[in-house]
N, C-alpha and C positions, 0 to 999 in steps of 0.2 A: 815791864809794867804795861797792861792794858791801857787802850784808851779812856773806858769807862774807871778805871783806878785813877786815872792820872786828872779824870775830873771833875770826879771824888774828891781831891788831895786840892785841887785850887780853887775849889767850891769851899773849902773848909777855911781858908785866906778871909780875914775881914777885907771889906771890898770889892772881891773877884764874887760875881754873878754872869746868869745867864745873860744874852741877850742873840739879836740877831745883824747883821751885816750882808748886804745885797742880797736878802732872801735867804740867809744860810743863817744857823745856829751858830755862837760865837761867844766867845768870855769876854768880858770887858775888864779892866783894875779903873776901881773912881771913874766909871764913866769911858774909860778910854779902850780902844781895841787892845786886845791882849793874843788872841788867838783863836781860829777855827780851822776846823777840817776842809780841805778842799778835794772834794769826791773825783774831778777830773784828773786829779795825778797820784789819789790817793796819798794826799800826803797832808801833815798837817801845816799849818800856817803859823807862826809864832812872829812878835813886833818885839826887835831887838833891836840893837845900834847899827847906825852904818858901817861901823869897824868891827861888828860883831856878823852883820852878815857876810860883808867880803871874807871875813878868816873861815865863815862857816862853808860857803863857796870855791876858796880856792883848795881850801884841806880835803873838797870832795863830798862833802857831810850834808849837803844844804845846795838848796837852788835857788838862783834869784826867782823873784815872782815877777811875769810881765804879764799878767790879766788881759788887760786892755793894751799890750804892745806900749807900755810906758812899766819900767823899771820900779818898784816900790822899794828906794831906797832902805827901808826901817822893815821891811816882810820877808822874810826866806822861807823856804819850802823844806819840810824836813819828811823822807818817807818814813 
């Protein structure tokens, strides 16, 4: 699934809209971060559970995100 497919498909979600976060284009669900593209690793950003990123981390699948050299416990990097 393309990018553009895939947000196609959460665009079509009641609730999930565009929006923007630190100057970058981003999905929000009711308001809250949900996900955006991060162009420096080429990867995308998704906000899951802290036990959702450590598994996606340790299994290889997923990166932590340290932006700002501070850990975003809820953010993993998926290429």
């Amino acid at each position: 699934m393309s990018y553009e497919q895939a947000l196609n498909a959460l665009l079509a979600i009641d609730g999930v809209e565009e929006s923007t976060m630190m100057k970058t284009p981003c999905l929000r669900y009711k308001g809250s971060f949900l996900a955006m593209m991060f162009e420096k690793e080429d990867a995308l950003i998704i906000k899951v559970s802290p036990e959702r990123v450590n598994e996606l981390v340790s299994r290889g699948v997923g990166g932590e995100f340290n932006f700002t050299k501070k850990r975003f416990k809820e953010w993993v990097l998926t290429p």
